[in-house]
N, C-alpha and C positions, 0 to 999 in steps of 0.2 A: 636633413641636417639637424644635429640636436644643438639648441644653443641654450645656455646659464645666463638669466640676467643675474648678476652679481648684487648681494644687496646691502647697499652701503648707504653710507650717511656723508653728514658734512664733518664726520670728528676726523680730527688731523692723522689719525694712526689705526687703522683697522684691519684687523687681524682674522681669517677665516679658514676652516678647513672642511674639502668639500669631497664628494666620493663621486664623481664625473665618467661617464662613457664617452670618449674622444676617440673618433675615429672607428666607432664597436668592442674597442679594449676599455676595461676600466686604468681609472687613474686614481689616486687618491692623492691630490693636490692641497698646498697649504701656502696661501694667500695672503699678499702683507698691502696695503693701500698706502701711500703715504704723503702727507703737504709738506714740501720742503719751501719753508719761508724765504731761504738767500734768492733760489734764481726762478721763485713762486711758481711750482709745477708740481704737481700730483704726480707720483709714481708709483709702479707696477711692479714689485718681485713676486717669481712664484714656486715653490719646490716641488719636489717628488716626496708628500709627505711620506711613503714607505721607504726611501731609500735615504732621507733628508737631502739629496741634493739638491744643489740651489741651481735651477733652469733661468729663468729670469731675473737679473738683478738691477732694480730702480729705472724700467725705462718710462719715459713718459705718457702721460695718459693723454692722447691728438685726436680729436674730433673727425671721426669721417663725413665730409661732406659731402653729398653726392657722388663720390666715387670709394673704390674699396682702398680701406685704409689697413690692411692685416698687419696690426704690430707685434705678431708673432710669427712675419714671413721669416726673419735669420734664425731662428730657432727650430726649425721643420728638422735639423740632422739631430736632434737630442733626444737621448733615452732611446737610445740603438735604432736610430732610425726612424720609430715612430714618431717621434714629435712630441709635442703640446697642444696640435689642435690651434685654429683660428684667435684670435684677440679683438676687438673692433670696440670703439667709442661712437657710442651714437646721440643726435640728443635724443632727449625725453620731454622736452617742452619745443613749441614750435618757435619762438624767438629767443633763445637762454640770453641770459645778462652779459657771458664772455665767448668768447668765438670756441676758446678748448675749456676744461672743465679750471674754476678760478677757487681760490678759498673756501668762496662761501656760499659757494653754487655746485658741488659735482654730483647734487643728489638731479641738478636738469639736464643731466646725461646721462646713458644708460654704458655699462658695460657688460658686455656681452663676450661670453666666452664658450665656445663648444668647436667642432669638425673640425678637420680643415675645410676649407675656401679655397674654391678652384684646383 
């Protein structure tokens, strides 16, 4: 399984474009991170940068705990079938300060993105 730790920071809007093997096909994916202050949750958009379409739009970034958390399982029928490849939120410290990734903490999680899972 290939997986991308995603390399991000604690700035409120991060923006990346990345050239990914998902699933043995390439993808050339374009990445938007974002802190939305009103209902305080980190989000996930991500397109098909060669095609600019937009696959995922602002879903939230959830901590997998102990079980698989694939927040790119509704997305699996996109871009003729192939997909997007797996999504997951792991932490990166062994106690982080909030349960899911908070303000001022989401560099103590890791996101991971590559295959699909299962």
């Amino acid at each position: 399984m290939t997986e991308y730790i995603l390399p991000l920071t604690n700035d409120p809007r991060q923006v990346m474009t990345l050239d990914l093997t998902i699933d043995g096909e390439g993808f050339h994916a374009r990445i938007e991170v974002r802190w939305l202050p009103a209902p305080a949750v980190w989000v996930i958009s991500v397109w098909d940068d060669s095609t600019g379409e937009l696959l995922i739009n602002q879903i939230p970034l959830i901590c997998s705990y102990g079980f698989v958390n694939d927040l790119a399982v509704p997305f699996r029928h996109l871009r003729a079938g192939k997909g997007i490849g797996s999504l997951f939120v792991i932490r990166a410290v062994d106690d982080p300060s909030t349960t899911d990734p908070g303000e001022n903490n989401l560099t103590e999680f890791k996101v991971l993105f590559g295959d699909t899972y299962g």
